[in-house]
TORPA-4810 file (N, C-alpha, C, O; in nm, 3 decimals):
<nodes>
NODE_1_-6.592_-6.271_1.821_-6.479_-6.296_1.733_-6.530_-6.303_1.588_-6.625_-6.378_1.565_X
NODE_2_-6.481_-6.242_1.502_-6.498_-6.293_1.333_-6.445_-6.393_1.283_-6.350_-6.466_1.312_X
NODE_3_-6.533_-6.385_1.189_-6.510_-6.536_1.152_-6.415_-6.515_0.952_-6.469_-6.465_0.853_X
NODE_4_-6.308_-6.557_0.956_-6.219_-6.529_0.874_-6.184_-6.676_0.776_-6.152_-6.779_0.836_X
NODE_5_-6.192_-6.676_0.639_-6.179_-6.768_0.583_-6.053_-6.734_0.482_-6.057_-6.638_0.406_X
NODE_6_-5.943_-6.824_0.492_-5.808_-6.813_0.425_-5.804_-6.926_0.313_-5.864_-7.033_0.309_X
NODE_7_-5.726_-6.875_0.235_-5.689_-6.939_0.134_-5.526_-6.982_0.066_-5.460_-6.898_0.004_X
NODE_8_-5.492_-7.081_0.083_-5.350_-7.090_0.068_-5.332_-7.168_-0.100_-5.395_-7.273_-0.086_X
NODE_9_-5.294_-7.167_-0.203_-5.196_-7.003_-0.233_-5.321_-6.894_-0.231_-5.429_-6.937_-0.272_X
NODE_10_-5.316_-6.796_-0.199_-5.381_-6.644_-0.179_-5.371_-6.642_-0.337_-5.277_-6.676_-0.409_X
NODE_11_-5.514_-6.584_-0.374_-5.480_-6.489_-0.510_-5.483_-6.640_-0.594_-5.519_-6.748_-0.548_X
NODE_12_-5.414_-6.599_-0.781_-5.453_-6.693_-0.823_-5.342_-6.846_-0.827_-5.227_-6.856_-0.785_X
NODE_13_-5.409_-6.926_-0.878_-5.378_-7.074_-0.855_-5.410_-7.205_-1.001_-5.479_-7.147_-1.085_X
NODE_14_-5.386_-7.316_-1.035_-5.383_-7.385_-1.142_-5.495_-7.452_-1.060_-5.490_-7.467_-0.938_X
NODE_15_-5.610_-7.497_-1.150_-5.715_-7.610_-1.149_-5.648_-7.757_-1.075_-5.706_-7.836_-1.001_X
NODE_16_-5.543_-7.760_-1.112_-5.476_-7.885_-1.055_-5.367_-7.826_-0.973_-5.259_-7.880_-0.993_X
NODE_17_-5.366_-7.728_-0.885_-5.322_-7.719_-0.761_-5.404_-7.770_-0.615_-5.527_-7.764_-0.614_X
NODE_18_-5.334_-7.817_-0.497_-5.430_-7.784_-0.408_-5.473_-7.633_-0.328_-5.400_-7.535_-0.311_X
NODE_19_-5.558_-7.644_-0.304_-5.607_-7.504_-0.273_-5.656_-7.564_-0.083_-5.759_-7.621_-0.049_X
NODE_20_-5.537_-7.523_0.003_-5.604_-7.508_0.124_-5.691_-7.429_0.171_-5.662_-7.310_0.157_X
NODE_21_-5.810_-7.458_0.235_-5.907_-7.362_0.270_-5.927_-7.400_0.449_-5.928_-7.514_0.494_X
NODE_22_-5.942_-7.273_0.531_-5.981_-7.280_0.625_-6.047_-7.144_0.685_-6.024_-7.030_0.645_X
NODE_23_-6.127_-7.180_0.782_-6.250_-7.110_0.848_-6.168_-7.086_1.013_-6.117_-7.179_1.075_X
NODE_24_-6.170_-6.972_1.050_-6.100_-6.954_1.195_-6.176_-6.823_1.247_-6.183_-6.723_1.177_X
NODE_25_-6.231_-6.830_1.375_-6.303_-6.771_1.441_-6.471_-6.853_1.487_-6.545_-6.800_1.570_X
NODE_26_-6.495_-6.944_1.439_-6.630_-7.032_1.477_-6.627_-7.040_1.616_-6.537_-7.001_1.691_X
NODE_27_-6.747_-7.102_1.650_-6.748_-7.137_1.795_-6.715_-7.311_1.807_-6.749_-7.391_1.720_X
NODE_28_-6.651_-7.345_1.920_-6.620_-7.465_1.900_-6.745_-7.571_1.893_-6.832_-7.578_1.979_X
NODE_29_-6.741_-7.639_1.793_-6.816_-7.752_1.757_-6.956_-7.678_1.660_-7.068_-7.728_1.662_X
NODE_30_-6.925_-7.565_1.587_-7.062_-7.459_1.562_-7.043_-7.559_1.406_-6.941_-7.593_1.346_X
NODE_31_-7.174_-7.584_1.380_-7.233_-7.596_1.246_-7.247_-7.511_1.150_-7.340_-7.431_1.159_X
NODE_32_-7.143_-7.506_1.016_-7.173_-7.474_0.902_-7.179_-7.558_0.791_-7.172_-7.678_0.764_X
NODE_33_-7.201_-7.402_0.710_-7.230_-7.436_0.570_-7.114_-7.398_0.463_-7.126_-7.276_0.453_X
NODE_34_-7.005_-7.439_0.375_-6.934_-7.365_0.310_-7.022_-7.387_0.183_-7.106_-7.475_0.167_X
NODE_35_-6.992_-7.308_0.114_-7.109_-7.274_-0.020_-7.003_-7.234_-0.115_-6.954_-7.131_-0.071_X
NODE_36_-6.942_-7.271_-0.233_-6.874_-7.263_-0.379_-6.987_-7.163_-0.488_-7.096_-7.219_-0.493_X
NODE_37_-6.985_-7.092_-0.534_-7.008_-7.056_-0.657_-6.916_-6.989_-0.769_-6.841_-6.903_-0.724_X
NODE_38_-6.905_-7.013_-0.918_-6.920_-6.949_-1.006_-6.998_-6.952_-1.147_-7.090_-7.030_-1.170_X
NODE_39_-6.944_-6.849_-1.244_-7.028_-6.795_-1.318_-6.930_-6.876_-1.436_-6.822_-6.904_-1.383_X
NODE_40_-6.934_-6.903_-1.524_-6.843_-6.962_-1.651_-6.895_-6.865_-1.773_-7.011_-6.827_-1.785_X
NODE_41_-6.768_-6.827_-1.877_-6.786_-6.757_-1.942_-6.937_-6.665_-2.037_-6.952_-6.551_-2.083_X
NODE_42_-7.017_-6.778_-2.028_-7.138_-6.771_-2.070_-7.243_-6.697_-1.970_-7.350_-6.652_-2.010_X
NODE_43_-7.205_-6.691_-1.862_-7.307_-6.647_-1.759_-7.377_-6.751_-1.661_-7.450_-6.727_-1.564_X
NODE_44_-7.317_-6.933_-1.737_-7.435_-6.983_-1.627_-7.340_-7.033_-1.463_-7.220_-7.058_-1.470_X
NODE_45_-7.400_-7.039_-1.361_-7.403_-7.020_-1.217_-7.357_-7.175_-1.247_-7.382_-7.231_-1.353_X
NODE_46_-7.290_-7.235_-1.141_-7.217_-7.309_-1.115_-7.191_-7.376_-0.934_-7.085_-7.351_-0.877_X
NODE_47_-7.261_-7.429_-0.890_-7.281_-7.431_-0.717_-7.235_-7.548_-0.682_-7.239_-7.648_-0.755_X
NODE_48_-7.180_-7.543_-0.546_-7.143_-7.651_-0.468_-7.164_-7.641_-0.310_-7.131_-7.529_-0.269_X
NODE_49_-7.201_-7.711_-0.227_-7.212_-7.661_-0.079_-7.154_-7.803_-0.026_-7.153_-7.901_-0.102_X
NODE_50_-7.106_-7.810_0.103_-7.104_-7.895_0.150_-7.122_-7.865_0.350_-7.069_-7.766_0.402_X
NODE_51_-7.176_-7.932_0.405_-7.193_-7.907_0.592_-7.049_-7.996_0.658_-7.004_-8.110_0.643_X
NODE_52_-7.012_-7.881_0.732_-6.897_-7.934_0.809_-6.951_-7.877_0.954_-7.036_-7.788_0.957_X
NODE_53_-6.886_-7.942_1.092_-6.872_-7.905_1.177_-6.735_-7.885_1.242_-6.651_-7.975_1.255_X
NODE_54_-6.719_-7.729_1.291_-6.605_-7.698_1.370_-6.494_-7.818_1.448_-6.513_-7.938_1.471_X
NODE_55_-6.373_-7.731_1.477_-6.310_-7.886_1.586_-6.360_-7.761_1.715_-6.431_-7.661_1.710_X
NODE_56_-6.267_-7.841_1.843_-6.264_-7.809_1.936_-6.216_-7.650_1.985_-6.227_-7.579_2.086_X
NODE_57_-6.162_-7.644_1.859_-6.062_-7.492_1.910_-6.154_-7.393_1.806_-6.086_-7.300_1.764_X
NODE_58_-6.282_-7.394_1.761_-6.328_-7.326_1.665_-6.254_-7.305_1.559_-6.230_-7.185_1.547_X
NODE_59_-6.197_-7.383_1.461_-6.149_-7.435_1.330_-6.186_-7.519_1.285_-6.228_-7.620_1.342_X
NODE_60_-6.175_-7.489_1.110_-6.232_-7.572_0.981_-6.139_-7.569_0.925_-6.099_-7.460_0.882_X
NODE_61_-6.071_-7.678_0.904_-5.959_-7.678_0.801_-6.000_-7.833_0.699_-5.986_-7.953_0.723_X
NODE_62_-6.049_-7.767_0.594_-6.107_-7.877_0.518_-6.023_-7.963_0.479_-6.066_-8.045_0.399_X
NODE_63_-5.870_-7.974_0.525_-5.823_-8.101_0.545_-5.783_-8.206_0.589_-5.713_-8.299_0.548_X
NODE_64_-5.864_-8.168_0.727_-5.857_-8.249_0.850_-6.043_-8.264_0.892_-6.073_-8.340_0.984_X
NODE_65_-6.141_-8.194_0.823_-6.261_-8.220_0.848_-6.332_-8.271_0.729_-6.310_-8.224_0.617_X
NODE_66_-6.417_-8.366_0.752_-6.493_-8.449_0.652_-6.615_-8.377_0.646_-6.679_-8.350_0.748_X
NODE_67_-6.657_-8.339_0.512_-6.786_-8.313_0.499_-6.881_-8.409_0.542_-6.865_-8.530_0.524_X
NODE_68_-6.996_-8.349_0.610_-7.102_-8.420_0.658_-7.223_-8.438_0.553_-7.324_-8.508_0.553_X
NODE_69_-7.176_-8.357_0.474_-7.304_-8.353_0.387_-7.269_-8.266_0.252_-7.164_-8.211_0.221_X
NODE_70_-7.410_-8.275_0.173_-7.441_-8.157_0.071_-7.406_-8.226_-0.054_-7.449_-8.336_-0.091_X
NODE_71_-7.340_-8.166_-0.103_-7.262_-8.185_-0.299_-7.187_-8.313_-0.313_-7.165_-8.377_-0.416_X
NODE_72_-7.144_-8.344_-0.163_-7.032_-8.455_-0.190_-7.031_-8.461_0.006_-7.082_-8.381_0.085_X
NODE_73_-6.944_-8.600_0.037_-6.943_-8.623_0.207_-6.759_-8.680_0.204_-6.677_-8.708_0.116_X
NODE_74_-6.760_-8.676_0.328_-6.661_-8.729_0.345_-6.486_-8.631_0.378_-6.477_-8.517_0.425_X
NODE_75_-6.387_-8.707_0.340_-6.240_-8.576_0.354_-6.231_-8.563_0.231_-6.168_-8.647_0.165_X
NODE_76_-6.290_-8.460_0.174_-6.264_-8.408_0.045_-6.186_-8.237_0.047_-6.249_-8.144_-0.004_X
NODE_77_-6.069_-8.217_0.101_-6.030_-8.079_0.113_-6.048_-7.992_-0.063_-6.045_-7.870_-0.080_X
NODE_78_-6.065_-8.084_-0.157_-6.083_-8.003_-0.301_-6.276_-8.047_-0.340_-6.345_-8.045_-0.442_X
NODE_79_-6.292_-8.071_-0.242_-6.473_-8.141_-0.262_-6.590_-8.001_-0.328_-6.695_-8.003_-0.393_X
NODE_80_-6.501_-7.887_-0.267_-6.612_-7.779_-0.359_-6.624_-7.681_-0.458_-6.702_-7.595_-0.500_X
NODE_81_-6.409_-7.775_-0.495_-6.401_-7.739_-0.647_-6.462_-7.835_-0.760_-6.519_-7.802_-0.864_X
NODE_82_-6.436_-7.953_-0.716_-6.445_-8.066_-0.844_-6.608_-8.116_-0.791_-6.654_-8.211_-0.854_X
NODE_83_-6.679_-8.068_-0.701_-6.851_-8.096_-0.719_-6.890_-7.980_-0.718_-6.929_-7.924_-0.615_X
NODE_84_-6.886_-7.930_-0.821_-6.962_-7.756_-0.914_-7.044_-7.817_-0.966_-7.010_-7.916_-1.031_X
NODE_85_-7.161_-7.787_-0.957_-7.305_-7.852_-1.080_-7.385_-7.714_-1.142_-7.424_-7.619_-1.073_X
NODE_86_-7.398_-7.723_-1.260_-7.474_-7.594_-1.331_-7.612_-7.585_-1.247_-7.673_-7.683_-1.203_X
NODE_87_-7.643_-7.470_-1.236_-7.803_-7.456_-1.196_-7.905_-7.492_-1.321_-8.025_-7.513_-1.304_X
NODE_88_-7.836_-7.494_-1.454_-7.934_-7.497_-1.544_-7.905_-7.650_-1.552_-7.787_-7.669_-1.525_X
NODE_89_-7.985_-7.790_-1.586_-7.985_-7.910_-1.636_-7.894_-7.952_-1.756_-7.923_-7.926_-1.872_X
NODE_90_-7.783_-8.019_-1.718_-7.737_-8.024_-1.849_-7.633_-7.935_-1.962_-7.585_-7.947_-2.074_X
NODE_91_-7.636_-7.837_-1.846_-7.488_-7.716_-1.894_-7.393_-7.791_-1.860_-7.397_-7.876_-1.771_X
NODE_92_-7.266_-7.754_-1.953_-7.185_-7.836_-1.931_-7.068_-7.725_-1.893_-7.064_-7.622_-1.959_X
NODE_93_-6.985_-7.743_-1.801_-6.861_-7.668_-1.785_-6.767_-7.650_-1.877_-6.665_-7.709_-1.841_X
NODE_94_-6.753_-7.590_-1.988_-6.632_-7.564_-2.053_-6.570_-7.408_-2.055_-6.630_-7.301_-2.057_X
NODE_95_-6.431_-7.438_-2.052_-6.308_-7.334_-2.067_-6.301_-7.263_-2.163_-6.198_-7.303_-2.216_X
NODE_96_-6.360_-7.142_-2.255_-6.312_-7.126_-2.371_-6.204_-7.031_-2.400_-6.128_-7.059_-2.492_X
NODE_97_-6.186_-6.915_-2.328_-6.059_-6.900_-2.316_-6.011_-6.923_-2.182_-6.073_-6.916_-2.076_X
NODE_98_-5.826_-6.966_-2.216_-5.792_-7.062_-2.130_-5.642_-6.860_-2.088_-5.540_-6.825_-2.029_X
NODE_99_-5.711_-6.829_-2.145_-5.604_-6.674_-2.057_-5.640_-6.608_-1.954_-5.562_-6.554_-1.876_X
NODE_100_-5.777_-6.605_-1.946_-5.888_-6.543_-1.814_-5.877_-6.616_-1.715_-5.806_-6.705_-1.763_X
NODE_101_-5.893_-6.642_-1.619_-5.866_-6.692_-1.485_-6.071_-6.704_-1.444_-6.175_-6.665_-1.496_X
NODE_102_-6.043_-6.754_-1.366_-6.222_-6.844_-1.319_-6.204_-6.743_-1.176_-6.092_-6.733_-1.125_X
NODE_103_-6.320_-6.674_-1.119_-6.292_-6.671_-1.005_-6.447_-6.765_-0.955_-6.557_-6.772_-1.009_X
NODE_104_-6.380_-6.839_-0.805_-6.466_-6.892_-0.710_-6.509_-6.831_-0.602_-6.433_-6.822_-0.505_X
NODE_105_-6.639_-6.777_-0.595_-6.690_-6.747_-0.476_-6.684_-6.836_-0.341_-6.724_-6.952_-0.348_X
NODE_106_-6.640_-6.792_-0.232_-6.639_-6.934_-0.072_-6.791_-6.840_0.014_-6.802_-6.720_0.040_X
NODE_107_-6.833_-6.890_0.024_-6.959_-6.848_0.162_-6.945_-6.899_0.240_-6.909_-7.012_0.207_X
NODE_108_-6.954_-6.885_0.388_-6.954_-6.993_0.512_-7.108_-6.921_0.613_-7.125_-6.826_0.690_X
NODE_109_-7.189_-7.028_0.557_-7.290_-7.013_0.643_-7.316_-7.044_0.770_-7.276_-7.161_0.778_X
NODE_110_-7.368_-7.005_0.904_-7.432_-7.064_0.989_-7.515_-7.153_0.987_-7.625_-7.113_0.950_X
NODE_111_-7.510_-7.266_1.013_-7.600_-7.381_1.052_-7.573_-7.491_0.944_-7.480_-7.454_0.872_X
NODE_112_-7.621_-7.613_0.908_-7.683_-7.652_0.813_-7.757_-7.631_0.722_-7.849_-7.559_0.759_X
NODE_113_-7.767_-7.673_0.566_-7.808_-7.641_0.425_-7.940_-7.706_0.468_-7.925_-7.813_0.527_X
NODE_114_-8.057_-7.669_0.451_-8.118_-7.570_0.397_-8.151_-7.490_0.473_-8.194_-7.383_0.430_X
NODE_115_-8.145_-7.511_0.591_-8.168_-7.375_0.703_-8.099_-7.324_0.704_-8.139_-7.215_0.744_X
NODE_116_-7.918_-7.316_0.668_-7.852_-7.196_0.678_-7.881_-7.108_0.629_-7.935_-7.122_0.520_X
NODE_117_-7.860_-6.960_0.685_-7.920_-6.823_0.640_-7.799_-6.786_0.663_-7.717_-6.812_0.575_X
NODE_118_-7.756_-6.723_0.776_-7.684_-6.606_0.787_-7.547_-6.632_0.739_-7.490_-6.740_0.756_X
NODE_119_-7.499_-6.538_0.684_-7.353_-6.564_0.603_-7.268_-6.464_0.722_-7.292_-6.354_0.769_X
NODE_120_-7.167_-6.555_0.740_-7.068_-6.516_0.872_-6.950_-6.468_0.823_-6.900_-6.372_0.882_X
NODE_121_-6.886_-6.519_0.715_-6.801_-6.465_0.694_-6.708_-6.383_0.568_-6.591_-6.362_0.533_X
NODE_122_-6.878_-6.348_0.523_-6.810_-6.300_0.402_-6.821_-6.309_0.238_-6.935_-6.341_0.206_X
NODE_123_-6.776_-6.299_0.180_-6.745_-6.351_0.050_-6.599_-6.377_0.040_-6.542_-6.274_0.079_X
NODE_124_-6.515_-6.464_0.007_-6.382_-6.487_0.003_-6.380_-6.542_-0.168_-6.471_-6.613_-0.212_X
NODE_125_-6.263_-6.498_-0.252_-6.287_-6.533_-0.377_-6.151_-6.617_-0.402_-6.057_-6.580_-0.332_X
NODE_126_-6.133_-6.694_-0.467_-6.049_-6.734_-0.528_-6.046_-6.784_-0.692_-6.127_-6.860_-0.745_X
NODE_127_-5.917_-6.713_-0.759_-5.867_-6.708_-0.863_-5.775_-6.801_-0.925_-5.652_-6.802_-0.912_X
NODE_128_-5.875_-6.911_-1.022_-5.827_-7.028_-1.081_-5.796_-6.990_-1.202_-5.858_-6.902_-1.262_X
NODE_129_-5.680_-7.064_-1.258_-5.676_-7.044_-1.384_-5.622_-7.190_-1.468_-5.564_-7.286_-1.416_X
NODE_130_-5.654_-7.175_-1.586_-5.601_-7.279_-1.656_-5.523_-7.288_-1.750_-5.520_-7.334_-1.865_X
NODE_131_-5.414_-7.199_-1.631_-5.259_-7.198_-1.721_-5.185_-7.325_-1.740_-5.177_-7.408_-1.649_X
NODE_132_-5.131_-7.340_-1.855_-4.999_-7.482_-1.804_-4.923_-7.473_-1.705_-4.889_-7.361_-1.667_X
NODE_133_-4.876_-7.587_-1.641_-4.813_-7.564_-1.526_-4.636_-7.574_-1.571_-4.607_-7.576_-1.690_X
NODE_134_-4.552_-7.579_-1.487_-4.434_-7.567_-1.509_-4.384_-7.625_-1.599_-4.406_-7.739_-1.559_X
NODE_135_-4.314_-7.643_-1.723_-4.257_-7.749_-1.807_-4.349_-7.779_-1.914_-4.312_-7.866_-1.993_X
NODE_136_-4.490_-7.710_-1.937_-4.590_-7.776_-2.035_-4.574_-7.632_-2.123_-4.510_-7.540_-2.072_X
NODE_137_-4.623_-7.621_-2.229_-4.641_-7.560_-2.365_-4.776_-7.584_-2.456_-4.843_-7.680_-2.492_X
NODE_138_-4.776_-7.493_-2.466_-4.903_-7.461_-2.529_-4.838_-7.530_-2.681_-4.720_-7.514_-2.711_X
NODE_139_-4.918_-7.596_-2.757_-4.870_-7.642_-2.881_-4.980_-7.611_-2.982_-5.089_-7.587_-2.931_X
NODE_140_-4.974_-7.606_-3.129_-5.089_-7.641_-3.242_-5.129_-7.768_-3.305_-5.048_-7.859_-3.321_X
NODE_141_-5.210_-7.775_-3.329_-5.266_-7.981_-3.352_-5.114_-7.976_-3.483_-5.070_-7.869_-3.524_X
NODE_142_-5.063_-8.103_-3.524_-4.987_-8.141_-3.663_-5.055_-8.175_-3.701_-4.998_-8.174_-3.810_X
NODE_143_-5.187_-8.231_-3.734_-5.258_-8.268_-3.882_-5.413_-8.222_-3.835_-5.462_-8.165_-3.737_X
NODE_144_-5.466_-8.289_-3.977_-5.607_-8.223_-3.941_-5.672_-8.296_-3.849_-5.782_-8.251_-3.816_X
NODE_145_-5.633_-8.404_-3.793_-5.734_-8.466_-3.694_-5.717_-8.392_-3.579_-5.629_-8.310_-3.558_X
NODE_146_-5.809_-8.427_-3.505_-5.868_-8.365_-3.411_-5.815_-8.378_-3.266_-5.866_-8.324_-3.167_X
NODE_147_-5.683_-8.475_-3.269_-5.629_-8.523_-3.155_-5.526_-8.409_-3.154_-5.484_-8.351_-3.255_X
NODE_148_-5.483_-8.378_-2.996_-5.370_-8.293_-2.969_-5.315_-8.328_-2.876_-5.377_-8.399_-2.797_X
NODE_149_-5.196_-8.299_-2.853_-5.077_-8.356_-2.737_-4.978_-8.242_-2.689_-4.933_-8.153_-2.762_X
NODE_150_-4.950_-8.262_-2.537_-4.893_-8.127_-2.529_-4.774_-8.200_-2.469_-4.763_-8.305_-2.406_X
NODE_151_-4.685_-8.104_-2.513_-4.524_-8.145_-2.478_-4.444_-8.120_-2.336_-4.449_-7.999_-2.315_X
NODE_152_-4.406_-8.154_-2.280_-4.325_-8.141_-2.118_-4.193_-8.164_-2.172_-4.147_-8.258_-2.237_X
NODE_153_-4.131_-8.032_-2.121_-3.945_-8.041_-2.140_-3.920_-8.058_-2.034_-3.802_-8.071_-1.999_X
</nodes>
C-alpha cells in the first residue's frame, strides 16, 4: 500500500489557519518521522521534525496523535509549523513581502529521527500565506512613529 499524506485546506492557507495533516497507508503501529522544511525569502532553511507512531488502522492524523518526540512532544496538530528553527544560529524568521505565499515542505520518514532514512511518502507541499484574513485591511502608519494598527470592519 502507499503511503499518502493529505492536507486540509489543499493548496494555499493563512499562517493562522489550522492546517489538518494526515498520513494514510502506514502499517499499523509503524514508526515515523514527519519532517517540515522551508526556505524564507533570503535562502535560509528552516526545519522541524517531530516522531509519531501510527494508530491501529495504519493512520496519522496529527490531531488525534501526540508527538513522541523531536522539535516539540506532545498533541500539537500545528507543532511543525510554529517549531521551524533556522539551520543557521540566530536567523531570525521574517516576512518581507507579505504577497508571496511561503511554501512548506512535509516528509514522512520511516522509523525514528536519527535513524530515519527512507522517505515513504513523498514530498507533500503546502502553501502559506500572510494574507489578512476576512474583515482586516491592509492600512499606512498615521504618524511618524513606528507603531501601526490594523482595522477590522
Amino acid at each position: 500500500m502507499t503511503v499518502t499524506v493529505t492536507l486540509e485546506p489543499a493548496g494555499r492557507c493563512r499562517w493562522d489557519e489550522l492546517v489538518r495533516i494526515a498520513v494514510r497507508g502506514l502499517a499499523p503501529g509503524q514508526p515515523v518521522t514527519l519532517r517540515a522544511s522551508l526556505r524564507d525569502e533570503k535562502g535560509a532553511l528552516f526545519r522541524a521534525h517531530a516522531r509519531y507512531c501510527a494508530d491501529a488502522a495504519g493512520l496519522l492524523d496529527l490531531e488525534r496523535a501526540p508527538a513522541l518526540g523531536g522539535s516539540f512532544a506532545g498533541l500539537e496538530p500545528m507543532g511543525l509549523f510554529w517549531a521551524l528553527e533556522p539551520e543557521k544560529p540566530f536567523w531570525r524568521f521574517r516576512k518581507r513581502d507579505v504577497q508571496t505565499p511561503f511554501a512548506v515542505e512535509l516528509e514522512v520518514l520511516d522509523g525514528h529521527e536519527p535513524e530515519a532514512q527512507r522517505l515513504l511518502g513523498g514530498r507533500c507541499t503546502s502553501a502559506t500565506s500572510w494574507r489578512p484574513g476576512c474583515g482586516a485591511s491592509r492600512c499606512a502608519p498615521r504618524s511618524s512613529c513606528r507603531q501601526v494598527s490594523c482595522q477590522y470592519r
